[in-house]
N, C-alpha and C positions, 0 to 999 in steps of 0.2 A: 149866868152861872150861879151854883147855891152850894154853897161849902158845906162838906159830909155834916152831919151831926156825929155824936161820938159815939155809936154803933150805927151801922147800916148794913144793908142786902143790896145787895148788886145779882142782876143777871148774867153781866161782863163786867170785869175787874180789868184796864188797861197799867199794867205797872210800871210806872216809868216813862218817856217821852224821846226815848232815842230813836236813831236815825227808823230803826225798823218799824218804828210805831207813826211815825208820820209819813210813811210811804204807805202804810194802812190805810191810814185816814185817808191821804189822799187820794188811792183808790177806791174807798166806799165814794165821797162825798164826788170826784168824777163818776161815779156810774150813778150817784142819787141814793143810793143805802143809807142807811138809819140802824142804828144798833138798838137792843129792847130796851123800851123805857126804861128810867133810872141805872142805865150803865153808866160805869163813870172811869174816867183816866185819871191815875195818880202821879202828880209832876212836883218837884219842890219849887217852882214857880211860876211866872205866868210866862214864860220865853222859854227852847232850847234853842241852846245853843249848836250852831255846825262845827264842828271840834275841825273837819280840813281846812277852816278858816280863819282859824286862830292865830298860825305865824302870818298871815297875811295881817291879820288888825295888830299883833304886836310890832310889825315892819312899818305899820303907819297907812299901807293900802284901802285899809277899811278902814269905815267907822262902825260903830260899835252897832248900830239901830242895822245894821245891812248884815249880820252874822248869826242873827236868831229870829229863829219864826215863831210870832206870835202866835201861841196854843191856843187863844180864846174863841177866833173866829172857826178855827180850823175845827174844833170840838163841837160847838157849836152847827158844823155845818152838816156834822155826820149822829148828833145829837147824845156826846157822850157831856158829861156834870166834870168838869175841871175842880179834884180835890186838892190841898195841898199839902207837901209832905213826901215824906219817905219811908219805904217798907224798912222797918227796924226788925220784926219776925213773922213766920207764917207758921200754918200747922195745915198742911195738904191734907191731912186726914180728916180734919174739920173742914175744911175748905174757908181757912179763916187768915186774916192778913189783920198786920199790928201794926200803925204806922209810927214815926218817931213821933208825932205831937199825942201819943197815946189812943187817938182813934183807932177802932176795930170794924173793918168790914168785910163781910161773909160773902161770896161770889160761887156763882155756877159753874161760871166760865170765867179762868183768867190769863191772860198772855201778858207775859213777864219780858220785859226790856230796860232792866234797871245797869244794866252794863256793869266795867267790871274796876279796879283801885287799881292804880301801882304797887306793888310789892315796897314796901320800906325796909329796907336795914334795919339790923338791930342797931339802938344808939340811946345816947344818956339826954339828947336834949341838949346838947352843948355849941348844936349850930342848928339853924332856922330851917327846916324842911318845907316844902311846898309842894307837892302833885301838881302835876299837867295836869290833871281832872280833880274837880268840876270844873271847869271852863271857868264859869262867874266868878270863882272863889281866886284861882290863880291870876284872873284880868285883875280883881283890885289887888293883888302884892304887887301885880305888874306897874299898879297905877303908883303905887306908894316909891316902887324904887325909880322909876322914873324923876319923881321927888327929890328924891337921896338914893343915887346910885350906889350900890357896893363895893368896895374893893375889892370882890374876887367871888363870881361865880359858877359852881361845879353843878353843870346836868348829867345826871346819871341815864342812863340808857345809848341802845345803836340803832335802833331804829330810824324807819323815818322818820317818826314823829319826833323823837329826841334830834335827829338834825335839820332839822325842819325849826325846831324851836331852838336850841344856841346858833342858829345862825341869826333870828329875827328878832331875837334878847341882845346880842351884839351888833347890832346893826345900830338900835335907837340907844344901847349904851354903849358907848367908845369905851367910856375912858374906865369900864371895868374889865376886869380881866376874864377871861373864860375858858373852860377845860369841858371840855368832852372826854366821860369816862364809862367804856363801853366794857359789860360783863363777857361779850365775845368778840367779833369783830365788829369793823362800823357797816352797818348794811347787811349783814349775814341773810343770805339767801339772795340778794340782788347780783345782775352781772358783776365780772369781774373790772370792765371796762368803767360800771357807774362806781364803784366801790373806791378806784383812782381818781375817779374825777371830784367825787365829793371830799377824798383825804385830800386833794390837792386844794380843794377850795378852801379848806377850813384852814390850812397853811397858809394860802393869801391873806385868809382876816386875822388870821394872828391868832387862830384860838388853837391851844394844846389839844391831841385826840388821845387817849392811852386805852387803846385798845388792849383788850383779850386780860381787865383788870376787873373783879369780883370784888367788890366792894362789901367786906367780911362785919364791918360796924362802923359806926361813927362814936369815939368819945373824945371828950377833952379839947373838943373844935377840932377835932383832925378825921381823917378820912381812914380808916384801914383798909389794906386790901392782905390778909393772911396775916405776917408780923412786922409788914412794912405800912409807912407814914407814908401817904400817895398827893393828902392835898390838906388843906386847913384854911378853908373859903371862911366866905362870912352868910351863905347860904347855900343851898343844896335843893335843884329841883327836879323832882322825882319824875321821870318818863322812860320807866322800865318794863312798860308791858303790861301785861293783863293779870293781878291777881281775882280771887273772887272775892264776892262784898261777904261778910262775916256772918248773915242771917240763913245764908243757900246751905248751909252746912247743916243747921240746925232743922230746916224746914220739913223736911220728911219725902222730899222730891229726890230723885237717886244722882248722885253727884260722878266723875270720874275719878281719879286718881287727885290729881288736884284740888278738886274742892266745886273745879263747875259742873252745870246741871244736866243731865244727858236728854237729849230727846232721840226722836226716829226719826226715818226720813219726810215726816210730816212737819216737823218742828213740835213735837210731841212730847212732854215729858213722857219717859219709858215707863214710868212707874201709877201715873198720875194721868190720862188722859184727856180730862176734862184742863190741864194747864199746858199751853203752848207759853216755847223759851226762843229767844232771840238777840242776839246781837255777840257783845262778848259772852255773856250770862250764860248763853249753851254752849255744851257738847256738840259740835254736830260734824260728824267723821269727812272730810274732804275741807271742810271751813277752818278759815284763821281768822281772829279776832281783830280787824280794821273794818272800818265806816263802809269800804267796799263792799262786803262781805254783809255788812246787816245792809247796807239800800238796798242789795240784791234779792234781802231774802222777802221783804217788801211787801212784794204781788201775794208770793206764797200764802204769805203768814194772813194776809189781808184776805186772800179767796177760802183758807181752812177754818179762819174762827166763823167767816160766817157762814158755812159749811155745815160746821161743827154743830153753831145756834139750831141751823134750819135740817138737822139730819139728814146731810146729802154728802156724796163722795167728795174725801180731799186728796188735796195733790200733792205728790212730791216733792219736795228742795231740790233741784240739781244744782251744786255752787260748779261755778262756771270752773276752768281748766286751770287761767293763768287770768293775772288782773294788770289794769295798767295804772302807774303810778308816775305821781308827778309832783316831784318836790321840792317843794318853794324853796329859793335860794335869796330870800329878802329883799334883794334889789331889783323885784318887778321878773326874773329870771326864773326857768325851774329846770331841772333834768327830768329826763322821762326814761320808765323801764315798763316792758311787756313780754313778759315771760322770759326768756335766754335774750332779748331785745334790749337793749337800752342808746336813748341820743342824751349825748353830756356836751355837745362841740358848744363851743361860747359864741359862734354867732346864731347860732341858734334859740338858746338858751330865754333871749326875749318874748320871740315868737311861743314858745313851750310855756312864760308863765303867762302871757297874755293868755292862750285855752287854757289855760288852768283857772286864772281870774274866772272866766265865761263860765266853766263850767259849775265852780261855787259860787256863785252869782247865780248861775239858772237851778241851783236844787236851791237854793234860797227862794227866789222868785215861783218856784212850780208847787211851790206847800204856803205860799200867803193865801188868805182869804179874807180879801176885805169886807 
């Protein structure tokens, strides 16, 4: 691999390295594809990370080397140039990309997978904030408080992912305290069967849930929610959802309501054709913003760009109906939900995170290239 110089041309611009872009790759380099000389993928390192297997390595189930697949071979095998970095701005009408270390490269074609931040509260700095994402960034606080546990920490969010992570943050910390502080309920959209069985879990471990609580600012170390005092941790880790990254706005690509990027049923930007969006990053009408949702869209995105290259017909996105989920509960256990479907029974619950382990374990293993 040969690191950009500080302008280049690309024929294909890859932005980003989430889950949509290495279901690409892995599709070109199974069928033997090669993208045109000097394309290159923009990553801020040499790893991504698999974000659904994060409370597993925070539980201690993993180790760290078995959660991220190496980008070098995988690039390598479909013949894209590994830069490194991150889009700070673009300008679609140049067809020009700015990266944070100041590099500028001008692309043909570029498919965008830089995914999306948590929404932060307003707040004065007066207690330690942390994002669930980037993965790397949140594993080392994870490594430091390991060190020195805190007295008292509050994860914002109801998702899975927010229960998914204060369950496997309390699991390897006993002896700090934790709160689950959900903007609406815990699970909002899952059964109402999983919705009991997870508040009832999070009772067993001793952790607080304060649901259907907006978390209005943070000052003075204290938490608000409207003109009440909710909590006053000694940190605060953000797992509220998908905001968009702050460059999509500016870029000249036509955004929704919120701020993400809209495409068609191609994964098309609407405004912009020669740029396909994917994962949180787009708009796409039937799609929700989880890992399910971008592996799936994978094939797609991976058959249109090179489609697109060679002027031949591309295909539609169908996102599937309903998806199944399965959330780790840190002791090796998980619940499962599939559509109006869900199993929570506790002798089950083993069985459910063993497939669960299998299955992140084999998107891990079916994107190495040694």
């Amino acid at each position: 691999m040969t690191q950009a110089q500080h302008n280049m041309d690309a024929p294909l611009v890859m932005a980003g390295a989430g889950h949509t872009h290495l279901v690409a790759m892995r599709c070109w380099a199974e069928q033997g594809l090669k993208v045109p000389e000097n394309s290159v993928l923009i990553s801020p390192g040499t790893h991504a990370w698999y974000s659904g297997m994060m409370p597993g390595l925070l539980a201690g189930r993993f180790h760290v080397e078995q959660c991220a697949v190496d980008l070098r071979p995988l690039a390598d095998a479909v013949g894209l140039h590994l830069v490194y970095g991150e889009v700070s701005a673009m300008n679609a009408d140049n067809q020009k990309l700015v990266l944070s270390n100041n590099q500028s490269i001008t692309y043909q074609v570029l498919s965008i997978n830089t995914g999306s931040e948590p929404p932060v509260p307003k707040n004065d700095s007066s207690v330690p904030i942390e994002p669930a994402k980037p993965f790397a960034n949140f594993f080392q606080r994870w490594q430091l408080w390991r060190q020195q546990p805190p007295g008292e920490i509050v994860v914002l969010g109801g998702g899975p992912a927010a229960f998914e992570l204060v369950l496997a943050l309390q699991w390897k910390l006993p002896t700090t305290g934790f709160r689950l502080i959900c903007a609406e309920e815990l699970l909002p959209g899952q059964p109402v069967e999983l919705q009991r069985a997870a508040a009832a879990l999070l009772r067993e471990r001793e952790i607080e849930c304060l649901p259907d609580t907006f978390i209005s600012n943070i000052r003075d170390g204290q938490l608000w929610s409207g003109g009440k005092i909710v909590a006053h941790p000694d940190a605060v880790v953000l797992a509220t959802g998908a905001a968009p990254l702050p460059w999509y706005a500016c870029s000249g690509l036509a955004t929704d309501k919120r701020g993400f990027l809209r495409v068609d049923a191609c994964l098309q930007s609407v405004n912009h054709p020669q740029v396909f969006i994917s994962g949180d990053a787009c708009s796409h009408k039937g799609s929700q913003r989880s890992g399910v949702y971008a592996v799936r869209q994978g094939p797609t995105l991976a058959h249109n760009v090179m489609a697109f290259l060679n002027d031949r017909p591309l295909r539609k996105y169908q996102p599937q109906p309903r998806t199944l989920a399965l959330l780790a509960t840190a002791d090796g256990g998980a619940l499962l939900s599939y559509g109006k479907y869900s199993i929570s029974n506790t002798a089950l619950r083993p069985l459910l995170g063993f497939w669960k382990d299998r299955l992140d374990l084999g998107f891990i293993l079916r994107h190495e290239r040694k």
